[in-house]
Predicted model as a PDB file, atoms N, CA, C, CB and O in Angstrom, pLDDT in the B-factor column:
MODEL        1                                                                  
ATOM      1  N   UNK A   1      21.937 -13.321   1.025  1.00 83.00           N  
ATOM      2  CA  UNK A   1      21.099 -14.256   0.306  1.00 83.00           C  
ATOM      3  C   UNK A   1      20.579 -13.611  -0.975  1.00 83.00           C  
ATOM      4  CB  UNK A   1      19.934 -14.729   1.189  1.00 83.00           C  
ATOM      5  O   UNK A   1      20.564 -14.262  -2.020  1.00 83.00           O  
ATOM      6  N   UNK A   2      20.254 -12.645  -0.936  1.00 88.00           N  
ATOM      7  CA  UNK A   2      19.764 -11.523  -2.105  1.00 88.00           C  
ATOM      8  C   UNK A   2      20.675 -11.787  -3.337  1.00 88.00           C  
ATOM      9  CB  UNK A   2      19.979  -9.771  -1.582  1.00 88.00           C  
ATOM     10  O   UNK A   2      20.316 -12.068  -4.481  1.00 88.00           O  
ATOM     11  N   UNK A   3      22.083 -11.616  -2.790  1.00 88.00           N  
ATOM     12  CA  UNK A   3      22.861 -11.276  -3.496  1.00 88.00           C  
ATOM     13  C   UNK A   3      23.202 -12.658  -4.606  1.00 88.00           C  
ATOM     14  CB  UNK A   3      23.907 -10.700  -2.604  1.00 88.00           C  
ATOM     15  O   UNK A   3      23.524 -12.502  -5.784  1.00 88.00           O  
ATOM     16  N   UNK A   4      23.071 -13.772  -4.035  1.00 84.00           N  
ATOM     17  CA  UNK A   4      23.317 -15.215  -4.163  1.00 84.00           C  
ATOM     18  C   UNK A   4      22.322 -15.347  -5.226  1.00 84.00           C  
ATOM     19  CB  UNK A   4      23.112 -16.190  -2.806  1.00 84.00           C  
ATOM     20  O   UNK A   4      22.399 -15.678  -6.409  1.00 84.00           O  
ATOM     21  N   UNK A   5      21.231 -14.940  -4.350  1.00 85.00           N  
ATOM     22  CA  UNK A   5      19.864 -15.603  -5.953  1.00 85.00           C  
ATOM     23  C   UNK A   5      20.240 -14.511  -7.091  1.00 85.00           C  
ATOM     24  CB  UNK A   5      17.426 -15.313  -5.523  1.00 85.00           C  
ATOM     25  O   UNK A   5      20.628 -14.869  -8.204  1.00 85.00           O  
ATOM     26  N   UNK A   6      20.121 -13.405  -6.792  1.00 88.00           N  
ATOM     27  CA  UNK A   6      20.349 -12.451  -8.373  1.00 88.00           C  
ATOM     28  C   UNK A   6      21.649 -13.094  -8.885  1.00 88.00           C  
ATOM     29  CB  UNK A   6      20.653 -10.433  -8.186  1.00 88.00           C  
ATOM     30  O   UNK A   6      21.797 -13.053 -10.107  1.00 88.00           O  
ATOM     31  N   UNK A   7      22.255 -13.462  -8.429  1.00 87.00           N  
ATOM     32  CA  UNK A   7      24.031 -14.101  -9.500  1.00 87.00           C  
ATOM     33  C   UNK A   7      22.979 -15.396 -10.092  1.00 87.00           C  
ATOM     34  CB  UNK A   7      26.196 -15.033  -8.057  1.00 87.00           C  
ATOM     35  O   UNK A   7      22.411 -15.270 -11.177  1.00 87.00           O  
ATOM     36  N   UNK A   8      22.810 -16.628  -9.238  1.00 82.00           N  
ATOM     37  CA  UNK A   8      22.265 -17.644  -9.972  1.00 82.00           C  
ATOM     38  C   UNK A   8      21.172 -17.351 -10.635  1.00 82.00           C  
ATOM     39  CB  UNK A   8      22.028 -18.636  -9.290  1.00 82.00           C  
ATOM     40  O   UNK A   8      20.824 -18.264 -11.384  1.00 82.00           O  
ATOM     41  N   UNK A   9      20.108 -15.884 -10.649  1.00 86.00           N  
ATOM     42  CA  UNK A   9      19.134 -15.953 -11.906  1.00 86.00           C  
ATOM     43  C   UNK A   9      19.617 -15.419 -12.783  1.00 86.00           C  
ATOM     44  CB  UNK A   9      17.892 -15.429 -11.861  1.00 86.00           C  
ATOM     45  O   UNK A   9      18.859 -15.458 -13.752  1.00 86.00           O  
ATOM     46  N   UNK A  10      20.945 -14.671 -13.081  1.00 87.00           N  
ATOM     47  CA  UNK A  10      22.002 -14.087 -13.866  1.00 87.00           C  
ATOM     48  C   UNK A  10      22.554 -15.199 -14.675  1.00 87.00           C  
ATOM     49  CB  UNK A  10      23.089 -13.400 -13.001  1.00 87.00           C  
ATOM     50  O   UNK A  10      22.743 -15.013 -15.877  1.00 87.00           O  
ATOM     51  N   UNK A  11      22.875 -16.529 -14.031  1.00 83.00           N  
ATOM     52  CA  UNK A  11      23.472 -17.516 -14.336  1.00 83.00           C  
ATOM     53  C   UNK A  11      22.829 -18.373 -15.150  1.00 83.00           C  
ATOM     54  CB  UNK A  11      23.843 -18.011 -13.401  1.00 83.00           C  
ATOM     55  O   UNK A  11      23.136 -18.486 -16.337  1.00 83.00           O  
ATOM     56  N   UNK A  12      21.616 -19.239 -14.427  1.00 79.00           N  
ATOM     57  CA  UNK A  12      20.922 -19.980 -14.701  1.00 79.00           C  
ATOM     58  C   UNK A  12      19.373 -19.728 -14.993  1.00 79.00           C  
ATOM     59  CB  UNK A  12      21.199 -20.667 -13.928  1.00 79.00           C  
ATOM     60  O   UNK A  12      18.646 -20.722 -15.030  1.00 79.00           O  
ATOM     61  N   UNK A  13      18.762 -18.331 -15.224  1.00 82.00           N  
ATOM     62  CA  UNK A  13      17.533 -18.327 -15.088  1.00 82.00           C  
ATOM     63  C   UNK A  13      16.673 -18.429 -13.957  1.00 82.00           C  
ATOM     64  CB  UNK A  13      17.289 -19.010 -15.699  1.00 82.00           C  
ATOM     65  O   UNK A  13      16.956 -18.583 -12.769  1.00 82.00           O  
ATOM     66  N   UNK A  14      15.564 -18.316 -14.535  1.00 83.00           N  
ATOM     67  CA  UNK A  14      14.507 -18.529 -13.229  1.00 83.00           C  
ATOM     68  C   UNK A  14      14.326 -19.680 -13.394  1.00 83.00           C  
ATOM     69  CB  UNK A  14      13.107 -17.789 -13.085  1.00 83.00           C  
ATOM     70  O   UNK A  14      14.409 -20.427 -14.370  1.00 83.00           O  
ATOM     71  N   UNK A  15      14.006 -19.828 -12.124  1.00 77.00           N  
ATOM     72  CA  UNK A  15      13.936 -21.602 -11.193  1.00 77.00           C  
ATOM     73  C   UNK A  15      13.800 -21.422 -10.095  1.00 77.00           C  
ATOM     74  CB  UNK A  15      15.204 -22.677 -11.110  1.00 77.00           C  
ATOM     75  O   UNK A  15      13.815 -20.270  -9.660  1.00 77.00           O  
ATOM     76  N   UNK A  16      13.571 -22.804  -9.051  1.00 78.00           N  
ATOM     77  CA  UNK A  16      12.740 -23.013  -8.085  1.00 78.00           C  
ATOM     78  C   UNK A  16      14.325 -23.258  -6.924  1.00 78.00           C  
ATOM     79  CB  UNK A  16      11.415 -24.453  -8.476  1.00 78.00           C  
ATOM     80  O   UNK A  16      15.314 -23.864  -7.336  1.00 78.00           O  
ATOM     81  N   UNK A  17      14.233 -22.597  -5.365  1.00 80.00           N  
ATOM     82  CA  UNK A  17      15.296 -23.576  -5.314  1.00 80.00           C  
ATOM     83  C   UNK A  17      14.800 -23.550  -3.667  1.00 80.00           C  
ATOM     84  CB  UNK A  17      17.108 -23.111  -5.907  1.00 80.00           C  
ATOM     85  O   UNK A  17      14.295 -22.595  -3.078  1.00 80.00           O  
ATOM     86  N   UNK A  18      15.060 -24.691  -3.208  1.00 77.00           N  
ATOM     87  CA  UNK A  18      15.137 -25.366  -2.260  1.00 77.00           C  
ATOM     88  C   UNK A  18      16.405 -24.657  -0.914  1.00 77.00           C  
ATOM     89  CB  UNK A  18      15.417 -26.773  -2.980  1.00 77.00           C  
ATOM     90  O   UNK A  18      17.634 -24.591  -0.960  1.00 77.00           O  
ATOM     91  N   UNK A  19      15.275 -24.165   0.326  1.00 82.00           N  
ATOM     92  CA  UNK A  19      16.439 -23.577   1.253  1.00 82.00           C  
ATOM     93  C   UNK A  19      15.991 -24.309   2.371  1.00 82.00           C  
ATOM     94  CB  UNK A  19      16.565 -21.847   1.519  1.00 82.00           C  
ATOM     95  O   UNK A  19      14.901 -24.462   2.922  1.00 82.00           O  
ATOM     96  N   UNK A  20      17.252 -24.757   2.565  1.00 81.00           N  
ATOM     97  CA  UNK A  20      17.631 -25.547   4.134  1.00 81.00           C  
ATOM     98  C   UNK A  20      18.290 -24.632   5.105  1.00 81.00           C  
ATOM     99  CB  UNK A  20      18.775 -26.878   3.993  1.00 81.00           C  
ATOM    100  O   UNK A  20      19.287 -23.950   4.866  1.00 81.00           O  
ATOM    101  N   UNK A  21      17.554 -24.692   6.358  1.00 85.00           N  
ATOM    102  CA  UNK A  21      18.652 -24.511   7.883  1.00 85.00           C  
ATOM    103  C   UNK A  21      18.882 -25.418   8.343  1.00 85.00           C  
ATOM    104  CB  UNK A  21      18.297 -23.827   9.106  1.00 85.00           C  
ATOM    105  O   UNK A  21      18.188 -26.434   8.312  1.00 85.00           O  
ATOM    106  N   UNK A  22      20.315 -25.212   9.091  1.00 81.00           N  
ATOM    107  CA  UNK A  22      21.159 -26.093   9.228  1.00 81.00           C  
ATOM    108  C   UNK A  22      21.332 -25.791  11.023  1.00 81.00           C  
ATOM    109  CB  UNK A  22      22.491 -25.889   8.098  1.00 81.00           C  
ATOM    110  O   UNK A  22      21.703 -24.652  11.308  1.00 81.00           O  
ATOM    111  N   UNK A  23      21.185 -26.352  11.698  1.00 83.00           N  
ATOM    112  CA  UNK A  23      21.750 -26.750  13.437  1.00 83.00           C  
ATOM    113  C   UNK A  23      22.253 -27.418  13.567  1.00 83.00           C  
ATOM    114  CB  UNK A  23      21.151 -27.081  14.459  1.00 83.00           C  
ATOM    115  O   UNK A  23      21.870 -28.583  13.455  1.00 83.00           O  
ATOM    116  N   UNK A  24      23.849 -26.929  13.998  1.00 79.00           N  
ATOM    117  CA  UNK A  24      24.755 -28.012  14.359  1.00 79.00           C  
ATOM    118  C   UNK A  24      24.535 -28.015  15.893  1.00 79.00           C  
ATOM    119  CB  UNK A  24      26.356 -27.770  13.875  1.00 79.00           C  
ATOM    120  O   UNK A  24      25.301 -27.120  16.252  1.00 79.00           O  
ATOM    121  N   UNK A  25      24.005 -28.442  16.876  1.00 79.00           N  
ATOM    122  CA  UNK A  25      24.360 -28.289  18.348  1.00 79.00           C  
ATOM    123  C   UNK A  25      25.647 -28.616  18.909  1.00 79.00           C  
ATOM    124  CB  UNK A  25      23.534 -29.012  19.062  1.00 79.00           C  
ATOM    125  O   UNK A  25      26.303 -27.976  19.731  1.00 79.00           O  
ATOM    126  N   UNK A  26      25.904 -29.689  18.351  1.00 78.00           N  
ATOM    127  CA  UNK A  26      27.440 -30.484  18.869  1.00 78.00           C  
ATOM    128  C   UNK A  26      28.502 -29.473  18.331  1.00 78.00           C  
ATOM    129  CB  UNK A  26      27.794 -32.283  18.057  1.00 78.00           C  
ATOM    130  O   UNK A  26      29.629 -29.486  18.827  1.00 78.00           O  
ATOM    131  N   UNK A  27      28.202 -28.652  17.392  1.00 73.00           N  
ATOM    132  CA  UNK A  27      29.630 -27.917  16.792  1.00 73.00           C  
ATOM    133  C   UNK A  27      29.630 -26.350  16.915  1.00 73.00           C  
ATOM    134  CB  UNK A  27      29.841 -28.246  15.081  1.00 73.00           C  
ATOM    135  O   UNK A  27      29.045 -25.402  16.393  1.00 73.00           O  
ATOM    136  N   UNK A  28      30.888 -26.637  18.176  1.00 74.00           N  
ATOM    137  CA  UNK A  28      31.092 -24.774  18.612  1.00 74.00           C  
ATOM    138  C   UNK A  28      31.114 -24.087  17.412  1.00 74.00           C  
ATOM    139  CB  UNK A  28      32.672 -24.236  19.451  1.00 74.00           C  
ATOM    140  O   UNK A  28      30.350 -23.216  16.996  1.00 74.00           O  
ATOM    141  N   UNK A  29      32.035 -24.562  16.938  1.00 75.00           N  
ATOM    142  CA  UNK A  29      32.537 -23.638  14.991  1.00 75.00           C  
ATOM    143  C   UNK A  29      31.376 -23.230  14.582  1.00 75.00           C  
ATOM    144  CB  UNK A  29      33.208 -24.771  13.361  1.00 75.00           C  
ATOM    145  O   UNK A  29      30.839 -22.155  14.849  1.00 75.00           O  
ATOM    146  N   UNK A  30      30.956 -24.130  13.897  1.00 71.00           N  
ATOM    147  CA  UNK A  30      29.346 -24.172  13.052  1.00 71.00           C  
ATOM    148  C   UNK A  30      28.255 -24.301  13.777  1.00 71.00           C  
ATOM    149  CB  UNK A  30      29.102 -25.344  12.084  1.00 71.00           C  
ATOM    150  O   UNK A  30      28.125 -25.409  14.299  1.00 71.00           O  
ATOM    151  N   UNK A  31      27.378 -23.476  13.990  1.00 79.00           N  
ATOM    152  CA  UNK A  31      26.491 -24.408  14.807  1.00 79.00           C  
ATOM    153  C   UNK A  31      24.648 -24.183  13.861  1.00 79.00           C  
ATOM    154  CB  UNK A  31      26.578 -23.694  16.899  1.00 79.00           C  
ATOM    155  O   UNK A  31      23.684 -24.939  13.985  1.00 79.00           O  
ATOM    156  N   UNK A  32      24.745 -22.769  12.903  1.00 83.00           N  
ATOM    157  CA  UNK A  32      23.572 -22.670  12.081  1.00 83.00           C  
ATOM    158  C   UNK A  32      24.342 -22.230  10.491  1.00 83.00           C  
ATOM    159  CB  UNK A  32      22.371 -21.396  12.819  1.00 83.00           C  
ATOM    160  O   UNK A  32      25.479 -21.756  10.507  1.00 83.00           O  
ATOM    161  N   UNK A  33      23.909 -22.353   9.718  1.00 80.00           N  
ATOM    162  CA  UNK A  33      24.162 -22.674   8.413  1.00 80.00           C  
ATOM    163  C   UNK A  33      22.906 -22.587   7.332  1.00 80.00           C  
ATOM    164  CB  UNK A  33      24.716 -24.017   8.478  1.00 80.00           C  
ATOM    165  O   UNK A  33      22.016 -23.406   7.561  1.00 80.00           O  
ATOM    166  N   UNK A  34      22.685 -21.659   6.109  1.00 84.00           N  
ATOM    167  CA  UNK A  34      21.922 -21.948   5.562  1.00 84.00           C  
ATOM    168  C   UNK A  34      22.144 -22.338   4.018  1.00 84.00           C  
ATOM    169  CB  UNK A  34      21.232 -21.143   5.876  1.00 84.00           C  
ATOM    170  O   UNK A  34      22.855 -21.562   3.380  1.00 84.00           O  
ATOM    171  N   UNK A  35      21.437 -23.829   3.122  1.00 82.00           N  
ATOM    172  CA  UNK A  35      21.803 -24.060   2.015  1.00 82.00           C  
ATOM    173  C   UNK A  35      20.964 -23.887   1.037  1.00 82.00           C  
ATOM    174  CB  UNK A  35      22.222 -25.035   1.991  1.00 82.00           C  
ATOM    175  O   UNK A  35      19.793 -24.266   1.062  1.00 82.00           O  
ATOM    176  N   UNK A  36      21.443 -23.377   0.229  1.00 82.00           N  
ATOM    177  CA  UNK A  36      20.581 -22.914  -1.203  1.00 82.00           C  
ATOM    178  C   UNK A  36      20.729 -23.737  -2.286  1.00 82.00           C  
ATOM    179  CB  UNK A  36      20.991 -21.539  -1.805  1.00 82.00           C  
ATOM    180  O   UNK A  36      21.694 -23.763  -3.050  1.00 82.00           O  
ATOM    181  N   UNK A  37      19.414 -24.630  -2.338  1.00 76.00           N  
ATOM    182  CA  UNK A  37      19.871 -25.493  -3.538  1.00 76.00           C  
ATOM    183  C   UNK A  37      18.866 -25.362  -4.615  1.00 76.00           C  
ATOM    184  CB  UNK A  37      20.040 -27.044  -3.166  1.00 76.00           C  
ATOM    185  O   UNK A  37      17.720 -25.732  -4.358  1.00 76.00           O  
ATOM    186  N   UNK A  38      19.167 -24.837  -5.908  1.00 75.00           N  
ATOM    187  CA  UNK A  38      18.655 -24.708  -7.045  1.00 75.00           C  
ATOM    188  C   UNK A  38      17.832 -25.914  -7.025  1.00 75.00           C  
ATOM    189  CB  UNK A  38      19.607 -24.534  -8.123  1.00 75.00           C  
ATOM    190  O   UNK A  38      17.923 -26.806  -6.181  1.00 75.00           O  
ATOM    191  N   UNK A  39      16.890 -25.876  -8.173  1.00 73.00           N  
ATOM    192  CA  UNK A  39      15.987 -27.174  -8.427  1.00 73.00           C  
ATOM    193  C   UNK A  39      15.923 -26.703  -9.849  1.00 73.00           C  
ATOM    194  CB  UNK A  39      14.364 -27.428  -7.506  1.00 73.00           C  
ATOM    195  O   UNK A  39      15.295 -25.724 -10.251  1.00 73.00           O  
ATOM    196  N   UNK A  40      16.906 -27.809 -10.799  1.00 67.00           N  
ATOM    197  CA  UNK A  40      17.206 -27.313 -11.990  1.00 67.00           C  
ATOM    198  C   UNK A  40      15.929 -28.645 -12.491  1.00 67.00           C  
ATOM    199  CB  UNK A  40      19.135 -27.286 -12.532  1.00 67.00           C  
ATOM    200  O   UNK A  40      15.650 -28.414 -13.667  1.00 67.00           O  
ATOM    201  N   UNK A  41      15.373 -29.503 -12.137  1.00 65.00           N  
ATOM    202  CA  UNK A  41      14.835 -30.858 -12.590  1.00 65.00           C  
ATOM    203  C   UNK A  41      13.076 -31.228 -11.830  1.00 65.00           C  
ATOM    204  CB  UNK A  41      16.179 -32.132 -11.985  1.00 65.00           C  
ATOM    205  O   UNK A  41      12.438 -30.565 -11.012  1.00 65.00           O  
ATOM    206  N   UNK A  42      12.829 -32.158 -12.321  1.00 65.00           N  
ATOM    207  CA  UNK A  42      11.752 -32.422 -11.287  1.00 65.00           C  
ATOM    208  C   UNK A  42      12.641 -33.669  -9.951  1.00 65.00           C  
ATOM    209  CB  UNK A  42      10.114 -33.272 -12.341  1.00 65.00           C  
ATOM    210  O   UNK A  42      13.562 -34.439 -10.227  1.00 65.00           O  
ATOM    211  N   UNK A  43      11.863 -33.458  -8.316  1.00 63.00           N  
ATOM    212  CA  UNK A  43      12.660 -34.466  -7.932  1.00 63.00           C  
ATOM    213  C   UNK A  43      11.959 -36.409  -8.587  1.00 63.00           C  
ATOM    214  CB  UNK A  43      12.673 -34.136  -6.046  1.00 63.00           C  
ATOM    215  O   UNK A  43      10.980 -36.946  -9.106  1.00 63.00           O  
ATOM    216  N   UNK A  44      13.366 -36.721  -8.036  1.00 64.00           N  
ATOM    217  CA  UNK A  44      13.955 -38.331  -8.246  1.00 64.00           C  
ATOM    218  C   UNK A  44      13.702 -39.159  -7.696  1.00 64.00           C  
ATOM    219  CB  UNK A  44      15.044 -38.640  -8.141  1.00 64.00           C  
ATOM    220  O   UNK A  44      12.485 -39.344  -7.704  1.00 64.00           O  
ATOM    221  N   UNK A  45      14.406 -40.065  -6.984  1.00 60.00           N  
ATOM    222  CA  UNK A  45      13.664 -40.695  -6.106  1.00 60.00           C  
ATOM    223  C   UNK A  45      14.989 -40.325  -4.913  1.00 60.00           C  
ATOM    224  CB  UNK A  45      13.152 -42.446  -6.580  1.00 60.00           C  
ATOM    225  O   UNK A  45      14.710 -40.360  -3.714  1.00 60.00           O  
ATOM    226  N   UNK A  46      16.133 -40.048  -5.280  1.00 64.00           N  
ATOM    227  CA  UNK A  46      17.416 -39.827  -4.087  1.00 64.00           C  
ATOM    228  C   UNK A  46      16.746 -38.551  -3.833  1.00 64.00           C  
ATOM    229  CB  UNK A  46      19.359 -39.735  -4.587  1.00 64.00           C  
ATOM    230  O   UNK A  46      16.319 -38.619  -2.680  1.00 64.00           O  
ATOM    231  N   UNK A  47      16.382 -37.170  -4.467  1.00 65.00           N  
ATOM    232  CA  UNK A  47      15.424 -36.407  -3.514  1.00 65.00           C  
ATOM    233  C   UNK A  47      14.415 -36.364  -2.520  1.00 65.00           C  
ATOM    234  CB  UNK A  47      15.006 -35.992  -3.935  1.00 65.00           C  
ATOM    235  O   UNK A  47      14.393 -35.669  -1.504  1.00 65.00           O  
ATOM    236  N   UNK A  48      13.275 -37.491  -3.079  1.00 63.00           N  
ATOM    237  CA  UNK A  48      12.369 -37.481  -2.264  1.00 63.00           C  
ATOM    238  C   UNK A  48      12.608 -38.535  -1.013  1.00 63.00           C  
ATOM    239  CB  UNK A  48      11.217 -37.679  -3.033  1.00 63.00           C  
ATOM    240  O   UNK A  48      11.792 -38.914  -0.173  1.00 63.00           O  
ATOM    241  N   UNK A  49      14.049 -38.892  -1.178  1.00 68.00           N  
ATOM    242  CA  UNK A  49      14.801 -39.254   0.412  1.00 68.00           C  
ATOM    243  C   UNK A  49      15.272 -38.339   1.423  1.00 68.00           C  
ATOM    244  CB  UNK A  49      16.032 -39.947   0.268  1.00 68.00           C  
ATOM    245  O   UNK A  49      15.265 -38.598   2.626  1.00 68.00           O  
ATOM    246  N   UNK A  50      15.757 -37.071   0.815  1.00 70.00           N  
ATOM    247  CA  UNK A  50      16.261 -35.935   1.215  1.00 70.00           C  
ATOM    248  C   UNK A  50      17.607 -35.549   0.812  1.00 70.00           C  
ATOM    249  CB  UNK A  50      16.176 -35.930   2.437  1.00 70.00           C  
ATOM    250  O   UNK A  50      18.251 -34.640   1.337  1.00 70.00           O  
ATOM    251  N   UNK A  51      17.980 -36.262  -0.112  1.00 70.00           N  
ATOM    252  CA  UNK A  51      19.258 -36.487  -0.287  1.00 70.00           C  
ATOM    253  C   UNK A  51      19.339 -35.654  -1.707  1.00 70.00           C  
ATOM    254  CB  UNK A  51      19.670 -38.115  -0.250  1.00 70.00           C  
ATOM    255  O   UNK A  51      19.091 -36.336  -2.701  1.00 70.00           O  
ATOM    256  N   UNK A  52      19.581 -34.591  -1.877  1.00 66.00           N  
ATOM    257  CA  UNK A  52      19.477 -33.106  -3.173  1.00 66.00           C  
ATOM    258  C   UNK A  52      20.781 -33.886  -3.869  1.00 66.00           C  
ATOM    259  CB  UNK A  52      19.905 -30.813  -2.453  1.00 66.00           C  
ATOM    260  O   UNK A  52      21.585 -34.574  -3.240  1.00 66.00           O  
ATOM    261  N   UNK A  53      20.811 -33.633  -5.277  1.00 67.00           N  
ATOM    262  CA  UNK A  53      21.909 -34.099  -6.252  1.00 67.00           C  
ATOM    263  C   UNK A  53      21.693 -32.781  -6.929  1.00 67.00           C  
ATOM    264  CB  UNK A  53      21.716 -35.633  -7.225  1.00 67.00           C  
ATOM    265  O   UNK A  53      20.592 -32.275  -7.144  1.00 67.00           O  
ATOM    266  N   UNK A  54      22.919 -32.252  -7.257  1.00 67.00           N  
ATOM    267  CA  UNK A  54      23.569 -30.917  -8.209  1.00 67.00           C  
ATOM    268  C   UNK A  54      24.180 -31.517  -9.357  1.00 67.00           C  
ATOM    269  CB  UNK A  54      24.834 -29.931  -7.426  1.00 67.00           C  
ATOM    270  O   UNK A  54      24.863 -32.539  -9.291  1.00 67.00           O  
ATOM    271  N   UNK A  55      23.907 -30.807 -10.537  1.00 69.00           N  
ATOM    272  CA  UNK A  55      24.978 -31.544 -11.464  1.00 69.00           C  
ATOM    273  C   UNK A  55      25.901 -30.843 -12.023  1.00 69.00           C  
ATOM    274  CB  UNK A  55      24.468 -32.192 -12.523  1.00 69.00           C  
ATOM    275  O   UNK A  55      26.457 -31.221 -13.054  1.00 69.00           O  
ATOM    276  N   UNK A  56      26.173 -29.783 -11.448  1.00 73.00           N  
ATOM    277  CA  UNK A  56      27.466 -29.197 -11.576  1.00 73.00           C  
ATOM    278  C   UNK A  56      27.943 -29.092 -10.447  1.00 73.00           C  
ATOM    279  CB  UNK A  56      27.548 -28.034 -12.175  1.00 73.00           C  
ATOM    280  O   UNK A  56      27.460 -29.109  -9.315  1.00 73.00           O  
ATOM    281  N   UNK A  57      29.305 -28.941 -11.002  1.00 80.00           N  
ATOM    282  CA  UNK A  57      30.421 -29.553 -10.116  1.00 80.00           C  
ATOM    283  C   UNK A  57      30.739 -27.767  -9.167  1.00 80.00           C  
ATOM    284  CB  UNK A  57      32.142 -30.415 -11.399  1.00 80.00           C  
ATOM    285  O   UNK A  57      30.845 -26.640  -9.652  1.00 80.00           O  
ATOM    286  N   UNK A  58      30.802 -28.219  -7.773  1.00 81.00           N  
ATOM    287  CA  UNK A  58      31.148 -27.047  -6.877  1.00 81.00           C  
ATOM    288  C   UNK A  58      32.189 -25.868  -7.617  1.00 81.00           C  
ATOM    289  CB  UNK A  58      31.903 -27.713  -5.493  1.00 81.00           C  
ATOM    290  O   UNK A  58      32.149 -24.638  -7.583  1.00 81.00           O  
ATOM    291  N   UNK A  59      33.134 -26.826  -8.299  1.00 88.00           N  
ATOM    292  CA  UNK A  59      34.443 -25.490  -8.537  1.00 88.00           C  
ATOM    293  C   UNK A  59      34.049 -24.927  -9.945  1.00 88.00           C  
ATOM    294  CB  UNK A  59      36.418 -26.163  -8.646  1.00 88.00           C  
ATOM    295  O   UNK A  59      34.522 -23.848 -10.303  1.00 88.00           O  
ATOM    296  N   UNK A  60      33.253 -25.581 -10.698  1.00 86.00           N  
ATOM    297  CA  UNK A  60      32.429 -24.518 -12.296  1.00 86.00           C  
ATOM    298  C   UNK A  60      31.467 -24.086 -11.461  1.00 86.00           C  
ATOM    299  CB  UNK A  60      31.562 -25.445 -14.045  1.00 86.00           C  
ATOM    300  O   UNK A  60      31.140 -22.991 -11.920  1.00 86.00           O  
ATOM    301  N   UNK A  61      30.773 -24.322 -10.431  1.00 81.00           N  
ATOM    302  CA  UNK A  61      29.666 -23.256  -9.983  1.00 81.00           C  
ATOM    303  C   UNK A  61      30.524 -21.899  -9.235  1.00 81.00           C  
ATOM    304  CB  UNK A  61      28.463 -24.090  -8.725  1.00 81.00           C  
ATOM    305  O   UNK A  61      29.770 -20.926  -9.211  1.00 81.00           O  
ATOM    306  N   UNK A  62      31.354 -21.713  -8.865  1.00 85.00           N  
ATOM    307  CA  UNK A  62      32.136 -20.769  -7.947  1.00 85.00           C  
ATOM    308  C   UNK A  62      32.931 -20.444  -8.838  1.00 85.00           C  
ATOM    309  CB  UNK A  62      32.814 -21.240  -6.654  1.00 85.00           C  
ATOM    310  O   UNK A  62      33.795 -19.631  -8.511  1.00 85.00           O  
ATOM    311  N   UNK A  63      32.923 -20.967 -10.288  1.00 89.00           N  
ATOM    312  CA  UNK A  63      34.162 -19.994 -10.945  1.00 89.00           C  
ATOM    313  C   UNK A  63      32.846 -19.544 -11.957  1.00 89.00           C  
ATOM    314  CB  UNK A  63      35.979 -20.918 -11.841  1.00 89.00           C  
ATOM    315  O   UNK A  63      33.068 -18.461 -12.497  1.00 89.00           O  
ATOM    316  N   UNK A  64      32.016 -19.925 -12.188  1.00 84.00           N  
ATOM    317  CA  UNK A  64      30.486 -18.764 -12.511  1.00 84.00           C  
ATOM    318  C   UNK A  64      30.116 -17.792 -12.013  1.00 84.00           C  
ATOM    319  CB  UNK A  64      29.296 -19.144 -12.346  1.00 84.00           C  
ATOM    320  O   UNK A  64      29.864 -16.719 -12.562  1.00 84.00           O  
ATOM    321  N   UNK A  65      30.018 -18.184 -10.466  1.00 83.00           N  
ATOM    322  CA  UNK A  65      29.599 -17.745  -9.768  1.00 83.00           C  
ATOM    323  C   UNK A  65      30.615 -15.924  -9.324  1.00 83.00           C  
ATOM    324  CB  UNK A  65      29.439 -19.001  -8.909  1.00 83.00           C  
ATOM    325  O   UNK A  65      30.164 -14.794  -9.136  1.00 83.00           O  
ATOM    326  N   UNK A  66      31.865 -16.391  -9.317  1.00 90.00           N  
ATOM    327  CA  UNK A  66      32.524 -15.336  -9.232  1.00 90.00           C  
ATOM    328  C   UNK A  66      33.147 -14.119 -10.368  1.00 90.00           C  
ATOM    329  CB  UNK A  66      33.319 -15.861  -8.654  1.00 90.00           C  
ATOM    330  O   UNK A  66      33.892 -13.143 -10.279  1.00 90.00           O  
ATOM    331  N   UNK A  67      32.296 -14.869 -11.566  1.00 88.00           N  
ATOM    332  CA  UNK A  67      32.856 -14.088 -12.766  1.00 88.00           C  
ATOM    333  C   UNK A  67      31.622 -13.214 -13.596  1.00 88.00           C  
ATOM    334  CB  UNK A  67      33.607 -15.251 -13.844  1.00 88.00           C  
ATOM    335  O   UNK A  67      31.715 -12.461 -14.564  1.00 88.00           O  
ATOM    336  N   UNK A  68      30.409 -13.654 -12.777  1.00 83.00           N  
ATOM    337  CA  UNK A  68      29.052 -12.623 -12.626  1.00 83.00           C  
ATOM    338  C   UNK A  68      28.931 -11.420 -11.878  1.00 83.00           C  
ATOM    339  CB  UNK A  68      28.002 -13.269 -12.067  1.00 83.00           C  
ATOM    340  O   UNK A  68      29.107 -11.231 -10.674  1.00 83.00           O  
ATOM    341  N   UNK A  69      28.619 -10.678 -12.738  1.00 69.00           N  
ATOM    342  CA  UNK A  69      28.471  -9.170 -12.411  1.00 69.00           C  
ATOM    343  C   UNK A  69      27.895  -8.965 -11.041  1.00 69.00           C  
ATOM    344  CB  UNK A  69      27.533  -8.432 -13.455  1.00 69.00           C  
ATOM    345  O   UNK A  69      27.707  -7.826 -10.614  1.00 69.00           O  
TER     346      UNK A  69                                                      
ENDMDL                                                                          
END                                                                             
């Protein structure tokens, strides 16, 4: 997790970000999971449903993400 926030304050600055755990009970595979979601904005109204919106796209965040020191 350490490693995750120093790339995105490398990336994007300082900012606020939002961490979820995740329990899957039903799923042998997966069953805990944790998500790190930046808070580049103030929330919206699809946030304050629970429902987080990113506005970059997964494969420019992971090709950032992997080309940071």
């Amino acid at each position: 997790i350490k490693e995750i926030l120093r790339k995105n304050h490398m990336l994007f600055g300082s900012h606020s970000y939002n961490v979820i755990f995740h329990e899957l009970k039903g799923n042998k595979k997966l069953h805990f999971y944790i998500e790190i979601a930046p808070r580049f904005s103030n929330f919206g109204a699809m946030e304050l449903s629970g429902l987080y919106l990113n506005s970059l796209r997964p494969e420019e965040y992971v090709q950032r993400f992997n080309e940071t020191v």
